[in-house]
Structures are given as structure tokens and as C-alpha cells.
N, C-alpha and C positions, 0 to 999 in steps of 0.2 A: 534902199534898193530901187532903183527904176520899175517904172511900171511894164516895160517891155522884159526887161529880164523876170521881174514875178509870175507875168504871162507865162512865159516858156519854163517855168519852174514847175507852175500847176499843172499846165500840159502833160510836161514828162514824166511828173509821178500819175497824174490819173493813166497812161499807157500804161504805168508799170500795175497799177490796179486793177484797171482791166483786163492785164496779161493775165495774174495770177487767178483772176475770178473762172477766166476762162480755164489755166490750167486747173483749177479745182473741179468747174463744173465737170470739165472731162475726164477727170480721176475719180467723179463719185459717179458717171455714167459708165464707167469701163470696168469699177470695181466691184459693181455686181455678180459679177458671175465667179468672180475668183475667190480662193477661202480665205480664212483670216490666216494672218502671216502666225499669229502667237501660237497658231494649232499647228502640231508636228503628226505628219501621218509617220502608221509603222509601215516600214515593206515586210513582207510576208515570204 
């Protein structure tokens, strides 16, 4: 494999790692305040 193509290999997946790092950070900042999915309230 060329070294310019491994270049742009490592590149693209570190993007894609620090998309999802971000999407996580913002899912465990946002999920604070909401309840947990597994608890069912009752209506009344």
C-alpha cells in the first residue's frame, strides 16, 4: 500500500473516531437529565 494512500486511510478513520467520541460526549451530557429508558412510568 502506498504511503499516501495509508496517510488518508489513518486520517479517515481518526474523523470517524472523533465523530463518535464527540457523539458520545454529547449523549452522556444530554442524558442527564432524562430517565432511564428500562423504567416504565404508570399514568394515573
Amino acid at each position: 500500500m502506498p504511503t499516501d494512500a495509508l496517510l488518508v486511510t489513518i486520517i479517515v478513520v481518526a474523523i470517524f473516531v472523533v465523530f463518535a467520541g464527540a457523539l458520545a460526549w454529547a449523549d452522556r451530557q444530554t442524558s442527564s437529565g432524562r430517565p432511564d429508558s428500562g423504567v416504565k412510568r404508570k399514568s394515573s
